[in-house]
N, C-alpha and C positions, 0 to 999 in steps of 0.2 A: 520176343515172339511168344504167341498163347496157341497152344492146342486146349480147344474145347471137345469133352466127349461127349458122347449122346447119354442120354439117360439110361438107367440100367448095362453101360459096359460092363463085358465080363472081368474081374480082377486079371485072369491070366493073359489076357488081351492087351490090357493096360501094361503088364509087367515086360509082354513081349516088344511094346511099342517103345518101353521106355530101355529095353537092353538096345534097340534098335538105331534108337538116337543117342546114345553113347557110342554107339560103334560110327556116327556120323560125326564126332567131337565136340559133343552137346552136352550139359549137363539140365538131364529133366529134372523140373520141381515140384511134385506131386501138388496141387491143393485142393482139399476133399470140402466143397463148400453144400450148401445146404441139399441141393436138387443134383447138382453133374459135380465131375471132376476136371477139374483144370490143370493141363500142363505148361506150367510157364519152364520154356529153355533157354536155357544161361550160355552164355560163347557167342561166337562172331556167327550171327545171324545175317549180317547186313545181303551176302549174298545168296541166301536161300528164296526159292520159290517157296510162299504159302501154297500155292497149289501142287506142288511137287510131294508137300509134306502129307497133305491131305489127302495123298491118293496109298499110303503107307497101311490105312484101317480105315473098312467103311464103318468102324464105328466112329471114325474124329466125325464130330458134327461140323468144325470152323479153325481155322486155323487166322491166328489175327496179326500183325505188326504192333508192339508197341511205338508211337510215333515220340513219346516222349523222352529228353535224355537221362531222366530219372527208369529206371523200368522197372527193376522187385520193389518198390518202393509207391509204386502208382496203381492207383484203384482199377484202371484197367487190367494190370497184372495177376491181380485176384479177382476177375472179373466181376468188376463192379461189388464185390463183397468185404465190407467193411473189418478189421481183423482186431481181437481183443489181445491182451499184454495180461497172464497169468503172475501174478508175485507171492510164492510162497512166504509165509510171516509167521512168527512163532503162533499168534492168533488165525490160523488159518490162511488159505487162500484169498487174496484179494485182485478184482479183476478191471483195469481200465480198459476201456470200449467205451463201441457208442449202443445207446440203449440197457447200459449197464448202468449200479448207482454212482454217481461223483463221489470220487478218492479224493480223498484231500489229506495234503501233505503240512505239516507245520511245524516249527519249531525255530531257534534260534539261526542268525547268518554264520557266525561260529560257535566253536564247543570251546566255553572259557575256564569249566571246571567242571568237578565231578558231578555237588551239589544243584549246579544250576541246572546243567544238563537232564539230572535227572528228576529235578519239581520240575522243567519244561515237559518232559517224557508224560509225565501222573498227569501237568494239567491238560495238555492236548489230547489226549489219551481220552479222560473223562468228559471231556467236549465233544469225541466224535472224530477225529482224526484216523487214518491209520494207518499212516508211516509220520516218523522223525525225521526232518532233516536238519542238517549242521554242520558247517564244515569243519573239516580237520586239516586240508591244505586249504588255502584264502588265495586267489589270485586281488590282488591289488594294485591300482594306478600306482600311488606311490610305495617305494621301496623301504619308505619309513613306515607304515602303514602297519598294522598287526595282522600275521599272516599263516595263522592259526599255528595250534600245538603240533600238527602232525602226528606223525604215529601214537604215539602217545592220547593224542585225541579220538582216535581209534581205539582204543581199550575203553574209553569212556562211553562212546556211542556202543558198543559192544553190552555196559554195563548197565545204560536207560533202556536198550531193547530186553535186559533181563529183568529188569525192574517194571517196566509197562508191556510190555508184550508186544508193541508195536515192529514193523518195519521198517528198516533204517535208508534212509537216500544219503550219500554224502559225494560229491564231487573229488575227482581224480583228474590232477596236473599233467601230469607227470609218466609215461608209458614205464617207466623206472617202478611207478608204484601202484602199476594197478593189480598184479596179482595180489600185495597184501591190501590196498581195498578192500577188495573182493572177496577176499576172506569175510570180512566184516559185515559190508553193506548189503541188502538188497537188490540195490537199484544203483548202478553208477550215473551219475551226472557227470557230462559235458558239459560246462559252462558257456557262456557265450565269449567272452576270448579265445576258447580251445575249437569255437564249430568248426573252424575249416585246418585244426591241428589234426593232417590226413594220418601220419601214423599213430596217433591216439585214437585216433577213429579206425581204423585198422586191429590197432590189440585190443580194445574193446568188444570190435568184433568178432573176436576172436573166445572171447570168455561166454557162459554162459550163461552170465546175470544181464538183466534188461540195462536197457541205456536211454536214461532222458537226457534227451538232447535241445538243450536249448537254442533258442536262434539267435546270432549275431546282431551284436546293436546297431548294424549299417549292413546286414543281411536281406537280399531279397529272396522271396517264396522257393525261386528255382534253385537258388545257389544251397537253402536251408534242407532242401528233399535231396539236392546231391550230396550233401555230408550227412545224409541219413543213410542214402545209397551204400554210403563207402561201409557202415557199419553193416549193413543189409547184404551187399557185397560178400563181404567176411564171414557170414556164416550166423549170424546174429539176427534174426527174425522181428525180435520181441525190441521194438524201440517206440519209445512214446516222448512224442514232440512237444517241445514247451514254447509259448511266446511270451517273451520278459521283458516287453517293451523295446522301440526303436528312437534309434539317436535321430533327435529332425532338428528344427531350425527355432523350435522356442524349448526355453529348455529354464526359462525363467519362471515357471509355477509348479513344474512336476520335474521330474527326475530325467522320465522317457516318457514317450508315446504309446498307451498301451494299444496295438494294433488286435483289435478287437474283431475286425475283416475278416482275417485270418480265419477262424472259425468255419462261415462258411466255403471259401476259396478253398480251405484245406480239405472238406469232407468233399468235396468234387471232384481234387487232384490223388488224393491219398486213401491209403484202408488203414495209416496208422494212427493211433489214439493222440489227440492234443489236449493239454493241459495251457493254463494259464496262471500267470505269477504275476497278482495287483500288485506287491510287495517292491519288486524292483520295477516293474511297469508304473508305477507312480511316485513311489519314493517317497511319502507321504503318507505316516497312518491313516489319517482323518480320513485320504481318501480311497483307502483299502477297501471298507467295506461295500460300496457302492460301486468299483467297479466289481468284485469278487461275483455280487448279486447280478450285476450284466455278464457276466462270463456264464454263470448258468444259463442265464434266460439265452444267452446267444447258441450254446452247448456244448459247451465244454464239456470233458471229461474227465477232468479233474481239475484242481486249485492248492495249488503252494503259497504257503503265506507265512511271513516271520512273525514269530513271537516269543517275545522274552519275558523273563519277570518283573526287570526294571528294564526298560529299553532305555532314560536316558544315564545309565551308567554300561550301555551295550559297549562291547569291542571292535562291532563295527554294522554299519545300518539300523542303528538304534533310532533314528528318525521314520525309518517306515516300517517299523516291530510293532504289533498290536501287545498288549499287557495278557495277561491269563484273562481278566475280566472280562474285556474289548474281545478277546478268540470266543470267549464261550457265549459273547451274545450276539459276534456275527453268524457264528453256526449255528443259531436258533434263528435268525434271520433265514439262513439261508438253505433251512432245510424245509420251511413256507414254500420258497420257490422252488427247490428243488422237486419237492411232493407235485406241485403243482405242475410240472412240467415230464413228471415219471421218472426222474434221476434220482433219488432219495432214499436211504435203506431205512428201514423203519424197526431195523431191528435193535436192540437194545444193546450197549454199550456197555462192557462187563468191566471196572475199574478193579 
């Protein structure tokens, strides 16, 4: 449920309205958006009158139901205003939103050594990039499978963010290891095996570094914003959705189906920032760049993309890794369109 206020409410008005609905067993959520303020309230709603609520201050101007089973999570919750994901970086603040410039994320599927780790670091970095990613835990089909260094791989991503100044994304298995993550990374990744891991989605949301959350390879839209919820739920505001392609029925030329839909569909249902990942959405370098370039035109706000130095001696997805060469001439591609469409920072890239 939303309380909408009139324009100009008085602070002290708002603060007595919001002691008022704790005393009701409600927890209010202030959000201070451009023009009014909106209170979205958390707790069993189902039997409240909106008109009961609204008669509490003639300053509420509306009192609304959210109808959806998503609710801190859906664009009507922040009425109708779309919400940005702040990520501190040694380089400064970097911001995904929409209307903001495209973040793009790059780097290797694991972290296999010191050295590599960090000429990936220098060459993404000087291409425009402005976070690392790499994993340090690998969840993998097979259990013979190389399933990255772990902790230990963590000291190394720790070492490329000193090295290039970048911000670091690295995926978390495991609720056993996300406080030392978190130490580490920036951005914790949910993988798509873990989307509907509810108590990883719970301690996550519980910390207070962001959470991309990517969507399940046989996940549909609603089920992807309800394990957004659960982190949303918990206390975790700041989450930015990834779609990394979907498992369908040909599977004979590309990896997954990059569901490219989504884009729209999602800025209708949600206020949170999506990203998109050609990388494992196609499985295929060759055809990295071309979809990367339709994920801006479509609006994305941001793009993860693998890249190693030698992809065919990678430890793992070395078939859809672009080279250092391949990254720095799709990011001149693709800051043509981005420019072109207002999503492009044109500021200058300090190596």
């Amino acid at each position: 449920m939303i309380v909408v206020m009139k324009v100009g409410s008085p602070d002290r008005e708002i603060e007595r309205i919001e002691t008022e609905l704790r005393e009701w067993g409600l927890t209010p959520e202030k959000i201070v958006g451009k023009h009014k303020i909106v209170m979205g309230l958390v707790g069993d709603t189902a039997s409240l009158d909106p008109l009961q609520l609204k008669e509490i201050s003639p300053w509420i101007e509306s009192v609304l139901r959210v109808e959806k089973p998503y609710k801190k999570t859906s664009l009507e919750y922040r009425h109708g205003e779309h919400s940005n994901v702040v990520v501190a970086t040694p380089n400064g603040d970097v911001t995904f939103g929409l209307n903001q410039p495209v973040v793009v994320i790059a780097g290797p599927c694991s972290v296999e050594n010191e050295d590599m780790i960090i000429a990936t670091a220098k060459a993404v970095k000087a291409a425009g990039a402005s976070f690392l990613r790499g994993g340090a835990y690998k969840p993998r089909t097979s259990p013979y499978s190389f399933q990255g260094h772990g902790e230990s791989a963590l000291e190394l991503l720790a070492a490329a963010r000193d090295a290039s100044g970048l911000g670091i994304i690295t995926e978390v298995m495991d609720t056993a290891d996300v406080d030392k993550v978190a130490e580490v990374a920036d951005i914790l990744q949910v993988g798509a095996r873990n989307m509907q891991n509810f108590p990883l989605l719970k301690k996550v949301g519980a910390q207070d570094k962001p959470v991309f959350l990517k969507r399940g390879m046989s996940a549909t839209i609603d089920e992807w914003l309800m394990a957004a919820e659960y982190v949303l739920a918990a206390g975790n505001s700041n989450v930015i959705l990834c779609e990394r392609g979907i498992r369908t029925f040909d599977r004979k030329h590309v990896r997954n189906t990059l569901d490219l839909a989504v884009l729209p569909v999602l800025r209708s249902l949600t206020h949170l920032p999506v990203a998109i990942d050609p990388s494992h959405g196609t499985g295929i370098a060759q055809y990295v760049p071309p979809m990367a370039k339709a994920a801006i035109a479509a609006g994305a706000d941001s793009l993860m993309i693998e890249v190693h130095p030698n992809p065919a001696k990678a430890l793992s997805d070395g078939p859809q890794s672009l080279t250092f060469e391949g990254f720095e001439d799709l990011m001149q591609e693709l800051s043509a369109i981005g420019k072109a469409v207002g999503r492009w920072s044109t500021v200058p890239v300090a190596v």
